[in-house]
C-alpha positions as CSV (number, residue, x, y, z in Angstrom):
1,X,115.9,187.4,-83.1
2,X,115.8,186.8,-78.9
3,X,113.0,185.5,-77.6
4,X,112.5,188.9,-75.7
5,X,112.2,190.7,-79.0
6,X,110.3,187.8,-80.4
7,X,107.6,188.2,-77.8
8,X,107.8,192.5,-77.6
9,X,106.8,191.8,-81.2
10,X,104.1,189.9,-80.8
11,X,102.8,192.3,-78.3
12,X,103.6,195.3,-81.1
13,X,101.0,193.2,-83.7
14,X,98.6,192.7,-80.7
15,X,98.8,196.4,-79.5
16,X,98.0,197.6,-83.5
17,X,95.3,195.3,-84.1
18,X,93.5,197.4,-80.8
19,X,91.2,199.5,-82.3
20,X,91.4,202.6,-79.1
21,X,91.7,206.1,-79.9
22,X,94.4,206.5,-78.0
23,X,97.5,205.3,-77.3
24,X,97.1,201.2,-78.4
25,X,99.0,199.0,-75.9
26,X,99.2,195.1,-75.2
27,X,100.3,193.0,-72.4
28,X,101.3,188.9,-73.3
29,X,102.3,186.6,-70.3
30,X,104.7,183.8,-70.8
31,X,104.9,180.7,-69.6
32,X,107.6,177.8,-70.4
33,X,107.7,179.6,-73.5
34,X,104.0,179.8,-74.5
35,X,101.5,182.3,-74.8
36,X,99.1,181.8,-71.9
37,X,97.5,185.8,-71.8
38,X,97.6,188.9,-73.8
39,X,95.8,191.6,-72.6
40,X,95.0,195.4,-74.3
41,X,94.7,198.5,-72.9
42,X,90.6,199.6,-73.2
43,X,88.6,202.7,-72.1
44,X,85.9,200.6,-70.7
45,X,85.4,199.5,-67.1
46,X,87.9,196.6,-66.0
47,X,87.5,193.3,-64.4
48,X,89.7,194.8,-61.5
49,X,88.0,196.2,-58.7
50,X,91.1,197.2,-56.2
51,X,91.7,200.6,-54.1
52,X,95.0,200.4,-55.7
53,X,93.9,200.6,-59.0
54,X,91.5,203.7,-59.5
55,X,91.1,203.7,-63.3
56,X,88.1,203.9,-65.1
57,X,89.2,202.3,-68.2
58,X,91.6,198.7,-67.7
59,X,95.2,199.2,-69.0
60,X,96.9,196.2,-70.9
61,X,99.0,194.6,-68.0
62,X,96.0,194.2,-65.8
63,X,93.5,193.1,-68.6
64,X,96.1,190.0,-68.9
65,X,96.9,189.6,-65.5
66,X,93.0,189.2,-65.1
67,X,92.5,186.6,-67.7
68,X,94.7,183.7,-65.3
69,X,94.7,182.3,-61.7
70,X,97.4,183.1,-59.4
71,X,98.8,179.8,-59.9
72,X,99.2,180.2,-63.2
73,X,100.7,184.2,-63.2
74,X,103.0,182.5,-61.0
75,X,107.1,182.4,-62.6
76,X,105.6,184.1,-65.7
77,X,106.9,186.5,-67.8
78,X,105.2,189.5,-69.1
79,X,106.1,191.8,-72.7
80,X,104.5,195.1,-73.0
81,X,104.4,196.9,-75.5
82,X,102.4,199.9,-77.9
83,X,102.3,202.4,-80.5
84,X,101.3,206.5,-79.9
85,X,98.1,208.0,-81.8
86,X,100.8,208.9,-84.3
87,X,102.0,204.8,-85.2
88,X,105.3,205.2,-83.5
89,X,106.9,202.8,-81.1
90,X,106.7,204.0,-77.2
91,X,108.3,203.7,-74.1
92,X,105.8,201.2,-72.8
93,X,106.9,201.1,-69.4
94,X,104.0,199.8,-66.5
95,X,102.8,202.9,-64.8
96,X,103.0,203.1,-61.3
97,X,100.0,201.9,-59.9
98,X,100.1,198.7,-62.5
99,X,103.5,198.0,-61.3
100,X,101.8,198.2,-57.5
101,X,99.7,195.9,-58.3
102,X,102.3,193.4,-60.4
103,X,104.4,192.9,-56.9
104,X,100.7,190.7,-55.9
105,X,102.2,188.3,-57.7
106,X,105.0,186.2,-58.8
107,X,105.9,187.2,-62.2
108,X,109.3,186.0,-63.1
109,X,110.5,189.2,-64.8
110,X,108.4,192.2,-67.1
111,X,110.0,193.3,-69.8
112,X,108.5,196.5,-72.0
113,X,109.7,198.0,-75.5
114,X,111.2,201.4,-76.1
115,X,110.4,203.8,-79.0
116,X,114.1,202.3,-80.6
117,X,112.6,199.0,-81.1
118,X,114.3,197.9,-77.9
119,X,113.2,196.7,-74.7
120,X,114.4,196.7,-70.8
121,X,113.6,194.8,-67.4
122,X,111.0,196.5,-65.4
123,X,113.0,195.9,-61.8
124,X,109.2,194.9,-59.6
């Protein structure tokens, strides 16, 4: 197995263990090949508080990104990835104002799984 599917895995057992009534997502940051974050998406209020980012609940890639310094996000790679209300693998794709707010820092690469049990580069 790559490491890439390796680590959209782990995100997939992260993302199922989240106990949301809606579509269950989870974010893991990479460093030299360790887990250093992994974040889930929640309907509650976030840590963020950014004109950018308008949500009311916190979506996975920010409740990670949230968890570390600058420094540390710094040549990091992220995994995302989730599972629909109905237990099937999604397109788990950054949405647009998470990806905005992903150019703030120096991630090396983002990398989210599709409902095949592939994944592809998010291009940020």
């Amino acid at each position: 197995m790559s490491r890439h599917k390796k680590f959209i895995a782990f995100c997939l057992k992260k993302a199922r263990k989240n106990r949301i009534d809606n579509y269950r997502l989870a974010a893991t940051i990479i460093k030299g090949g360790r887990v250093i974050a992994v974040g889930v998406n929640s309907n509650k209020a976030g840590c963020l508080i950014d004109p950018l980012y308008e949500n009311k609940g916190v979506h996975a890639e920010l409740d990670a990104l949230c968890k570390l310094s600058e420094k540390q996000i710094k040549g990091s790679i992220m995994y995302v990835a989730g599972w629909s209300k109905a237990n099937n693998m999604i397109t788990s794709k950054p949405c647009p104002k998470c990806q905005e707010y992903m150019k703030k820092f120096d991630l090396k690469a983002v990398y989210y799984s599709m409902p095949n049990g592939e994944y592809e580069e998010l291009t940020i």
